[in-house]
C-alpha positions as CSV (number, residue, x, y, z in Angstrom):
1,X,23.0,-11.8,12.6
2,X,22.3,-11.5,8.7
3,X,22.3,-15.0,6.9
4,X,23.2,-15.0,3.4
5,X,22.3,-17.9,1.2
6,X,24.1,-19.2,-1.9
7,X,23.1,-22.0,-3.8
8,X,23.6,-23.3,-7.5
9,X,24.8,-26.3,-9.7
10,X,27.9,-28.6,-8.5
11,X,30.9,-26.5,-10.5
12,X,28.6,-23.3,-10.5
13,X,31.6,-21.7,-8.5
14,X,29.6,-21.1,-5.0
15,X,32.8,-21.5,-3.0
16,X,34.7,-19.5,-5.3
17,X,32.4,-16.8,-5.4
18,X,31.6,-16.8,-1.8
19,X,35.9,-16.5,-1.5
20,X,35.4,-13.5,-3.3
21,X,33.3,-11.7,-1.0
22,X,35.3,-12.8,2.0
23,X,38.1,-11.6,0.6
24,X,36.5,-7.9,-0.1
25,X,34.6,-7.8,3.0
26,X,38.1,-8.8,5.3
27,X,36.5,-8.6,8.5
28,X,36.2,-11.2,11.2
29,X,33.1,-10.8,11.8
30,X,32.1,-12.4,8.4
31,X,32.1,-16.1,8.2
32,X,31.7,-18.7,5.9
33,X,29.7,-22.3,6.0
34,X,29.9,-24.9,3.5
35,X,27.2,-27.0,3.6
36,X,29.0,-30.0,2.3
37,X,30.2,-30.0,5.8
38,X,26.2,-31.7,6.8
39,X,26.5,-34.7,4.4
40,X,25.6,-37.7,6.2
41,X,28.4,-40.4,6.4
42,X,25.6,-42.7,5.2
43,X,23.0,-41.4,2.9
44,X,19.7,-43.3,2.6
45,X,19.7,-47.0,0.9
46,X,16.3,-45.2,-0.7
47,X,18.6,-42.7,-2.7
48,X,21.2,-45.3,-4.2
49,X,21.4,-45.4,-8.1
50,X,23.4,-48.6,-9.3
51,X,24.0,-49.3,-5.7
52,X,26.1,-46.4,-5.2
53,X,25.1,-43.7,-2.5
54,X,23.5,-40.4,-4.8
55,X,25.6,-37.5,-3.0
56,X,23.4,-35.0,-5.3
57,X,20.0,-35.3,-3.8
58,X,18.4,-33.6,-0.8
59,X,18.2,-36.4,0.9
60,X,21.9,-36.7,1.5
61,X,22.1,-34.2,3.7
62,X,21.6,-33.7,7.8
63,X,19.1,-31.3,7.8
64,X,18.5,-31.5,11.2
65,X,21.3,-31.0,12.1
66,X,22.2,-27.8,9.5
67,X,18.5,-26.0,10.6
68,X,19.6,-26.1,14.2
69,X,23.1,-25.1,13.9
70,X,22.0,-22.4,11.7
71,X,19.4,-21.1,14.1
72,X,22.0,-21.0,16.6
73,X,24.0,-18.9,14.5
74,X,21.2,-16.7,14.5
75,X,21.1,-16.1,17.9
76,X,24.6,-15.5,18.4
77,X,25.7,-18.8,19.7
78,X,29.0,-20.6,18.5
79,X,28.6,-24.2,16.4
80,X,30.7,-27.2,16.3
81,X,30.7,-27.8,12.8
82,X,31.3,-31.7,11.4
83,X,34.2,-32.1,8.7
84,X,33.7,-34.3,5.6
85,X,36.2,-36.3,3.8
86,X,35.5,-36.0,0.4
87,X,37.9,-39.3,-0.2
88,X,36.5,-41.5,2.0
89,X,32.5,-40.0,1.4
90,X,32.6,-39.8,5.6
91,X,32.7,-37.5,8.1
92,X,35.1,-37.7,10.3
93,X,35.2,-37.1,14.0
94,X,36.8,-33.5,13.4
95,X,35.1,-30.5,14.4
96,X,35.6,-27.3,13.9
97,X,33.9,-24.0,15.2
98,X,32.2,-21.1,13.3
99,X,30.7,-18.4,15.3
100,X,29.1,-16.2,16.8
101,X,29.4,-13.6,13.6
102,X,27.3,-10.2,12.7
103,X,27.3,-12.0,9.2
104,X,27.3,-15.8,8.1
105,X,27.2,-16.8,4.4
106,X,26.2,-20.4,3.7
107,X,27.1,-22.0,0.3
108,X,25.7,-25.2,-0.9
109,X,23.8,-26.7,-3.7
110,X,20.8,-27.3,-1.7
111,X,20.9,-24.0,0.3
112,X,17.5,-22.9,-0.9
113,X,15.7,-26.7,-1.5
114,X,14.3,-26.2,2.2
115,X,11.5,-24.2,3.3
116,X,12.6,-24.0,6.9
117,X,16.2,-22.3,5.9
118,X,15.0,-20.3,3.4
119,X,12.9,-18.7,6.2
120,X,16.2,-18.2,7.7
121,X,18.1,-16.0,5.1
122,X,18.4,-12.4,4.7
123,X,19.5,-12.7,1.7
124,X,19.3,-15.9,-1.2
125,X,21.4,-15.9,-4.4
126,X,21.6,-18.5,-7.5
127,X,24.5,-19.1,-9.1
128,X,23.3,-19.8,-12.6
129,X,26.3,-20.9,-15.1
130,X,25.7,-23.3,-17.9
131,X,26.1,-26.8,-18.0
132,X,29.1,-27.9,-20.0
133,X,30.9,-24.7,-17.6
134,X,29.9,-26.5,-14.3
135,X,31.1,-30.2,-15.7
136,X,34.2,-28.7,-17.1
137,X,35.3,-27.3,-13.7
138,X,33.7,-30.7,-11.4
139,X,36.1,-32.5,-13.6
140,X,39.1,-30.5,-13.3
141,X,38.5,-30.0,-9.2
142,X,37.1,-33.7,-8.2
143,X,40.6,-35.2,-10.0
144,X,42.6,-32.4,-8.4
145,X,41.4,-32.3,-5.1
146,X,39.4,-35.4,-4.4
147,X,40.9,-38.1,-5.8
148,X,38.2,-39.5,-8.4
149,X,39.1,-40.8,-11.9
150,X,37.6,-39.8,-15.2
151,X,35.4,-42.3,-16.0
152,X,34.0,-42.1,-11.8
153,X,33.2,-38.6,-12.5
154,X,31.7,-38.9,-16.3
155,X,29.8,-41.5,-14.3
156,X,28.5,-40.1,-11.5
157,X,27.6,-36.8,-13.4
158,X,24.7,-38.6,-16.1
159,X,24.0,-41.0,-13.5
160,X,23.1,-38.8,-10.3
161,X,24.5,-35.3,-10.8
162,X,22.7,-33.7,-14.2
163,X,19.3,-35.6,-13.4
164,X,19.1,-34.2,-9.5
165,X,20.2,-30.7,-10.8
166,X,17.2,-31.1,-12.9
167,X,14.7,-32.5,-10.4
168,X,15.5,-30.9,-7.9
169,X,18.0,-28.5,-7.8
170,X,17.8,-25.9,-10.7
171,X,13.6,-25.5,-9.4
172,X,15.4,-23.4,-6.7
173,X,16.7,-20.7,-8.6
174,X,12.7,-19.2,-8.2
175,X,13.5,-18.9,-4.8
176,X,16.6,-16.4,-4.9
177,X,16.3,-13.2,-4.4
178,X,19.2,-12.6,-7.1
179,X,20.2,-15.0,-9.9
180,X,24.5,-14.8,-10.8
181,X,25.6,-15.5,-14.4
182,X,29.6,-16.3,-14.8
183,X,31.0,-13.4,-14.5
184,X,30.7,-12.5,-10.9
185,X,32.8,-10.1,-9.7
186,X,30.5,-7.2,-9.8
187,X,27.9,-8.8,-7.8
188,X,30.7,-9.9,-5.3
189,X,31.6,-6.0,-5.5
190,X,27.5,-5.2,-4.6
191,X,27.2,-7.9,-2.0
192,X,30.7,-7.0,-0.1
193,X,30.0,-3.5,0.0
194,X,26.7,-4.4,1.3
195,X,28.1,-6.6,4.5
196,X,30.8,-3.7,4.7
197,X,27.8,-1.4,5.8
198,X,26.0,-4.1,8.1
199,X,29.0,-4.2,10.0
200,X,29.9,-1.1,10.4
């Protein structure tokens, strides 16, 4: 199975961009993992800022429980796959199942923080888009599709989301293998027709 890692900046357009490939590729035997999926229904106390749970770093996330579900994929073996309410900030007790696949992309802002899944990848981009960019399009989709208010998001973003990107997340992009600007339909064109010869 060939892993395929894509990670950048919350509004960096990872799921969008990860749409596109699917969409080129259109073959079953591609699939797609978001790793918002492995939030944990309650982050560490250690984490909070302003007594709010910080979504944004590492530390929010199952690892555990991603590491051995992507393993699994690796070896050809189905996962049950949790699914988040981005409403409520919860999982809830929905599952859904991804697998087995010749080729699995994982998208995420932390998909190339740890060592362990790095190791896993065949393949890890960045999506690097600038800052103003990525606010402009958390705004417009977290008051679209996840039911936050302006001033929640302008909020969250100086309190938790631009210092984590900076601490922890944009150190990552050394890590890729290629780094995405904006425009990135010609690098979905490379990648698709890439997984198009994999799976043939």
């Amino acid at each position: 199975m060939y892993l395929i890692g894509i990670a950048g900046g919350s509004g960096s357009g990872k799921t969008t961009f990860s749409k596109k490939i699917i969409q080129r590729v259109n073959n079953p035997d591609l699939v797609l993992l978001s790793q918002d999926s492995y939030y944990l229904s309650s982050p560490s106390p250690d984490i909070r800022v302003h007594g709010e749970p910080n979504f944004d770093h590492p530390d929010a996330f199952d690892w555990p429980l991603l590491r051995d579900h992507l393993s699994q994929l690796k070896q050809g073996i189905d996962v049950s796959v949790p699914v988040y309410d981005y409403k409520t900030s919860r999982r809830t007790s929905e599952t859904h199942r991804v697998g087995p696949a010749k080729v699995v992309i994982l998208e995420g802002i932390f998909t190339l923080w740890d060592e362990e899944l790095r190791n896993l990848f065949d393949a890890k981009i960045y999506l690097h888009v600038e800052a103003d960019i990525r606010f402009i399009r958390r705004l417009h989709r977290d008051v679209r599709d996840r039911g936050r208010t302006h001033d929640e998001i302008v909020r969250r973003y100086y309190d938790t989301v631009r210092p984590m990107h900076q601490l922890f997340l944009e150190p990552t992009r050394k890590y890729a293998d290629l780094v995405v600007g904006e425009e990135s339909d010609v690098a979905a064109d490379i990648l698709a027709a890439r997984i198009r010869e994999l799976l043939k």
